[in-house]
Structure formats: structure tokens, C-alpha cells
TORKEBA-410624 format. One record per atom (N, C-alpha, C): residue number from 1; x, y, z. Coordinates in steps of 0.001 Angstrom, whole numbers, padded with zeros to 6 digits. Layout:
# residues N
(NUM, (X, Y, Z))
...
# end
This chain:
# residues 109
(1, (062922, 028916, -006868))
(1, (061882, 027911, -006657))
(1, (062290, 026936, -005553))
(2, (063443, 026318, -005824))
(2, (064503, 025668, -004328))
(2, (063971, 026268, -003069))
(3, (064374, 027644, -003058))
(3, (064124, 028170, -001641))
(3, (062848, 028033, -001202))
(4, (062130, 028057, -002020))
(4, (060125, 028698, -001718))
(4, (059869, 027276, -001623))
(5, (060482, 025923, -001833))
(5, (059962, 024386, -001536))
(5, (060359, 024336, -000502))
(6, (061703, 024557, 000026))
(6, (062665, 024197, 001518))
(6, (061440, 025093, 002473))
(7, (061196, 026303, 001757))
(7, (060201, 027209, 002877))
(7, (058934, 026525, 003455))
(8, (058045, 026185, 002205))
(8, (056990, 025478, 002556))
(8, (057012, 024334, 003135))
(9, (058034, 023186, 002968))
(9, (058392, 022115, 003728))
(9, (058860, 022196, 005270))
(10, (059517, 023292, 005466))
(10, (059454, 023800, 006719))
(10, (058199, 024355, 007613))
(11, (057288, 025138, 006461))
(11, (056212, 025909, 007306))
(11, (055176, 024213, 007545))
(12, (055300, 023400, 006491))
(12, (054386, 022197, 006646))
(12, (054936, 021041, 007885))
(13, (056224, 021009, 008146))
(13, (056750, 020675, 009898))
(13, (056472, 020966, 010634))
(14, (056257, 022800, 010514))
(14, (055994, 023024, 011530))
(14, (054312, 022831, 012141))
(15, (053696, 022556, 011426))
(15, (052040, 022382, 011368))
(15, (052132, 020802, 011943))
(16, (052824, 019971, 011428))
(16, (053096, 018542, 012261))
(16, (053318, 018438, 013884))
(17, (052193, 017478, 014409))
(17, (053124, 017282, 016098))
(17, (052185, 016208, 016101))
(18, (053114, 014842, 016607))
(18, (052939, 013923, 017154))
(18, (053416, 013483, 018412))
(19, (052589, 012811, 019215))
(19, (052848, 012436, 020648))
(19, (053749, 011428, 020264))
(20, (053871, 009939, 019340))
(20, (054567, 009350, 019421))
(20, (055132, 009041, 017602))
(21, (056074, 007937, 017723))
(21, (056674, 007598, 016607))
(21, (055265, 006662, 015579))
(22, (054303, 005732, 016598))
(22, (053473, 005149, 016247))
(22, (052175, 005704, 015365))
(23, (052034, 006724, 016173))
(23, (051139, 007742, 015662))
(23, (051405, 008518, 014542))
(24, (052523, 008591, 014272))
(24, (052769, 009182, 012716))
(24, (053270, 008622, 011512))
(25, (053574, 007472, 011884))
(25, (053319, 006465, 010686))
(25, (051878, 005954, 010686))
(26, (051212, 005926, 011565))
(26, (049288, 005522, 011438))
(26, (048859, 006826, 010551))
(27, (049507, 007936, 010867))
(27, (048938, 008645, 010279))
(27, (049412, 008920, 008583))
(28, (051111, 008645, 008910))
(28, (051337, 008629, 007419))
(28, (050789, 007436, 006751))
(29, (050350, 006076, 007149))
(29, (049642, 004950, 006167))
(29, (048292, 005531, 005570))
(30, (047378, 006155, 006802))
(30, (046601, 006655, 006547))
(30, (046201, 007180, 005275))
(31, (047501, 008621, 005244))
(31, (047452, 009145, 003969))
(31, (047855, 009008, 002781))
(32, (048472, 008202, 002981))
(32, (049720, 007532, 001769))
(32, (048217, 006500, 001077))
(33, (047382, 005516, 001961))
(33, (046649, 004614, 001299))
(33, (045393, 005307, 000907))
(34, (044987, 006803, 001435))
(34, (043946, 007473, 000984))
(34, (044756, 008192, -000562))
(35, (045282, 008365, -000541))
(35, (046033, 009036, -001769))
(35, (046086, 008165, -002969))
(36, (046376, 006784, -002558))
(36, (046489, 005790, -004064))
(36, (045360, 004812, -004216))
(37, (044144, 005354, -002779))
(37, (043292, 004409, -003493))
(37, (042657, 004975, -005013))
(38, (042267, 003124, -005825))
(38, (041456, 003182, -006740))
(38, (040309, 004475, -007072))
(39, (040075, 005029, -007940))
(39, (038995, 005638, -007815))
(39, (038407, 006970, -007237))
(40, (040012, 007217, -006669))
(40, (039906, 008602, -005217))
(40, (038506, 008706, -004537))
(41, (038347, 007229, -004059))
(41, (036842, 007263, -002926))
(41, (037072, 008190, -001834))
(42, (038328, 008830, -002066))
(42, (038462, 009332, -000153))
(42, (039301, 010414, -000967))
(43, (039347, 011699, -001492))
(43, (040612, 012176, -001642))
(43, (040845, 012697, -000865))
(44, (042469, 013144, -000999))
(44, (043101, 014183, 000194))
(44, (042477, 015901, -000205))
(45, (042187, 016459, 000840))
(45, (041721, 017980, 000731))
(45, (043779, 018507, 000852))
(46, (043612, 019928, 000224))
(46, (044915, 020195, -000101))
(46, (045726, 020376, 001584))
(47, (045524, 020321, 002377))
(47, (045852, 020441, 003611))
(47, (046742, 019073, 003827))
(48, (045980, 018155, 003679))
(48, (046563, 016828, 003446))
(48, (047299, 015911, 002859))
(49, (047071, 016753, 001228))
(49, (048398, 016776, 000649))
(49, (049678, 017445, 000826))
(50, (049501, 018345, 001672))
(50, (050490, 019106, 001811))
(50, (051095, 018498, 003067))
(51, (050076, 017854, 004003))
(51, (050648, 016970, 005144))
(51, (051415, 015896, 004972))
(52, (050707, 015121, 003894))
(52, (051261, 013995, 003039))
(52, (052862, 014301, 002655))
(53, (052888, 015187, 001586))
(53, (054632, 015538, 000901))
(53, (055291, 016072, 001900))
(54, (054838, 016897, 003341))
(54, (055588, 017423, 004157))
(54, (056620, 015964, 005091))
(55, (055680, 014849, 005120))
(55, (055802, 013404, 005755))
(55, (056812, 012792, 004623))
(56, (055959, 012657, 003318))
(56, (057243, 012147, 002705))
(56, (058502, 012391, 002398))
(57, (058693, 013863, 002697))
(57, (059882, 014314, 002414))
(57, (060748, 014159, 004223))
(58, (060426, 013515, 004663))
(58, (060871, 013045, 006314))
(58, (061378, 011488, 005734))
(59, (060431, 010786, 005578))
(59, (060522, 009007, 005128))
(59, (061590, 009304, 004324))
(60, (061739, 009778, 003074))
(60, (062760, 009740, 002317))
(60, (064322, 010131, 002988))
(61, (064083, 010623, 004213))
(61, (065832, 010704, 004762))
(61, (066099, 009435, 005422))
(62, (065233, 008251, 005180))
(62, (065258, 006867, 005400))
(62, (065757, 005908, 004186))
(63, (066719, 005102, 004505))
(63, (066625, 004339, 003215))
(63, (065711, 003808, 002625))
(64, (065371, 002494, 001525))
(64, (063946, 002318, 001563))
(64, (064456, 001027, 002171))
(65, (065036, -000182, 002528))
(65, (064825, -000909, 003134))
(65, (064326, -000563, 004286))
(66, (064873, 000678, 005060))
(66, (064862, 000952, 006291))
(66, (062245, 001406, 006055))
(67, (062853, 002689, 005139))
(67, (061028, 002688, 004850))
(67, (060121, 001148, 005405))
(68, (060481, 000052, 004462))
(68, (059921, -000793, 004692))
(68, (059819, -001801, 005655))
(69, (060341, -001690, 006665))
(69, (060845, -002208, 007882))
(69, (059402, -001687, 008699))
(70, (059454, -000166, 008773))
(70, (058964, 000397, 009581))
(70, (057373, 000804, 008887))
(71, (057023, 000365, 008310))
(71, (055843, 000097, 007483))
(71, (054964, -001030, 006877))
(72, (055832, -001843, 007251))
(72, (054944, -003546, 007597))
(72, (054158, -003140, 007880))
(73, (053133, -004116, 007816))
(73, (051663, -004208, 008173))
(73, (052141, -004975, 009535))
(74, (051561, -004075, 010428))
(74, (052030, -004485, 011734))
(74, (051040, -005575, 012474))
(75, (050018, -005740, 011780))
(75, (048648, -007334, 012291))
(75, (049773, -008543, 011651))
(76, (050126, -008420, 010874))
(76, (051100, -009694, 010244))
(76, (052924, -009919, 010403))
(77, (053328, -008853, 011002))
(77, (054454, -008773, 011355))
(77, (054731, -008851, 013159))
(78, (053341, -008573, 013730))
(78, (053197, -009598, 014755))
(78, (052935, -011411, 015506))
(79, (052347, -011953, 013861))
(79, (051792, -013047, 013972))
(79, (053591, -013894, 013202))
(80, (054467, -013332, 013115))
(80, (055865, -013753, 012696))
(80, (056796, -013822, 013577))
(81, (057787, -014950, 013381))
(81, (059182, -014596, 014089))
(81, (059972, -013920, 013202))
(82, (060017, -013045, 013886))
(82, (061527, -012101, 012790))
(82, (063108, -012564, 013822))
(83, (063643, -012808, 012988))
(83, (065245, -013134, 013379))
(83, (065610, -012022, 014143))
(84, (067166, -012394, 014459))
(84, (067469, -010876, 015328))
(84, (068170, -010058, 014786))
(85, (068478, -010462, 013714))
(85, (069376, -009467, 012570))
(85, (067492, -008589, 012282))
(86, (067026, -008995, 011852))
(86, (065631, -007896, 011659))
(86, (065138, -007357, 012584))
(87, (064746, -007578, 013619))
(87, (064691, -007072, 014884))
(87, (065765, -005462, 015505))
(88, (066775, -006419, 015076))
(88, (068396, -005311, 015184))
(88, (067898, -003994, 013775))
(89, (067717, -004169, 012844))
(89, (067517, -003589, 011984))
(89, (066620, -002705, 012094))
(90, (065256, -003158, 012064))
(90, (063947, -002718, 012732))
(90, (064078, -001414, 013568))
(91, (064505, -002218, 014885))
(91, (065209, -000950, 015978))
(91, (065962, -000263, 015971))
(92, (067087, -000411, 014589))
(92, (067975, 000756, 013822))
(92, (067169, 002151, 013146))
(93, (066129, 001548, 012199))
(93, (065537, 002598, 012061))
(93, (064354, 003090, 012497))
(94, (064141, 002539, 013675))
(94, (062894, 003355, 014277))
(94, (063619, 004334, 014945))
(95, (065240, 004002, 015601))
(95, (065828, 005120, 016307))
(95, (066212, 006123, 015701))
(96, (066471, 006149, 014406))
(96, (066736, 007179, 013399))
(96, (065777, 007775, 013163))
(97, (064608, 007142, 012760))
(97, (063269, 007973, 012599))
(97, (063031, 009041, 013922))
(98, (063011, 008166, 015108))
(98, (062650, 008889, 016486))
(98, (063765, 010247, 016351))
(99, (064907, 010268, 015670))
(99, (065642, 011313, 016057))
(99, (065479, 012335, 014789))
(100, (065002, 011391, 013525))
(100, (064716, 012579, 012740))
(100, (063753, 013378, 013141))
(101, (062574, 012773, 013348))
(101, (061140, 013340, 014293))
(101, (061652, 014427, 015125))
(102, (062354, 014214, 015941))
(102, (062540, 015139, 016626))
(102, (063406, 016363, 017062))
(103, (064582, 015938, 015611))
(103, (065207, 016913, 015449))
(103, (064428, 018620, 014554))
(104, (063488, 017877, 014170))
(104, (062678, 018416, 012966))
(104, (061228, 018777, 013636))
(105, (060883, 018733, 015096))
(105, (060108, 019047, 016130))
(105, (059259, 018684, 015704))
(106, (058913, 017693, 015172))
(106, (057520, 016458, 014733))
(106, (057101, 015833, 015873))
(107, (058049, 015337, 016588))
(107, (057696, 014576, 017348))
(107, (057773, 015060, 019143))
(108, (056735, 015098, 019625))
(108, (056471, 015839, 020871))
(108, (056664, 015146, 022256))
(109, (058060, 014905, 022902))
(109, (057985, 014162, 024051))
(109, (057330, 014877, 025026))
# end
């Protein structure tokens, strides 16, 4: 069962391509907030879930401080001063993300 998850998580990467780092967290909020809204006004079709767990199983080679850094609500984390220890941080794991992305050919320079 191990192998046939690692398989499908792979075949579901490979169905992923993003132009940038920005664009696939818009797209993972996207699905992450269509997934837990109230009521499933919007559900995910199975394509999307499968896009969804293929994404989360990427975020999770993130710590979760690091997760939440890079998942601010970015209208309100612009209207802030962030220190430079957060800033430093911030830009720690967006570079990790950028290299997981693209070690994992998600991400399309």
C-alpha cells in the first residue's frame, strides 16, 4: 500500500507545473479554503483532491512555523512591519520551498 501512495504522489507531481512560487501557494489557499469551507458550497471534484494531498504532501516537508510564514494572508502582512529576524525567516523558507518545488519539477523556471 506504501508503494502504490509514493506512486500516486509522484504521478500527482507530475500533473503539477507552476510558473512561480506565488502561484502555487494561490493555488494551494485556493484549495485548502475550498476544501474546509462550511457547508461544501464549492467542493473539490476528485482531480482536486488529489491536487490538494499531492500539494500537501510538499507543505509538509516544511516545518509548520515555516508553513505559516509563507501562508499569511498576504493583504495584512503587507500593511505590517515585520522585524528582520521574520523577514530573515520568511526568506528562509520561501528558499526551501523554491528548491523543494523544483527539485520535485513543480516549479517551472
Amino acid at each position: 500500500m506504501g508503494g502504490q501512495l509514493i506512486s500516486w504522489l509522484g504521478d500527482a507531481l507530475k500533473q503539477l507545473a507552476y510558473s512561480s512560487m506565488a502561484a502555487f501557494l494561490a493555488h494551494y489557499r485556493a484549495l485548502s479554503n475550498a476544501a474546509t469551507e462550511p457547508n461544501g458550497k464549492h467542493p473539490l471534484t476528485t482531480a482536486e483532491r488529489e491536487t490538494l494531498a499531492a500539494m500537501q504532501s510538499l507543505m509538509e516537508a516544511l516545518a509548520p512555523d515555516e508553513r505559516t510564514l509563507l501562508l499569511a494572508d498576504a493583504v495584512n502582512d503587507q500593511r505590517r512591519c515585520r522585524s528582520n529576524e521574520e523577514t530573515r525567516r520568511r526568506e528562509r523558507a520561501e528558499h526551501k520551498l523554491r528548491r523543494l518545488l523544483q527539485t520535485n519539477g513543480v516549479l517551472r523556471d
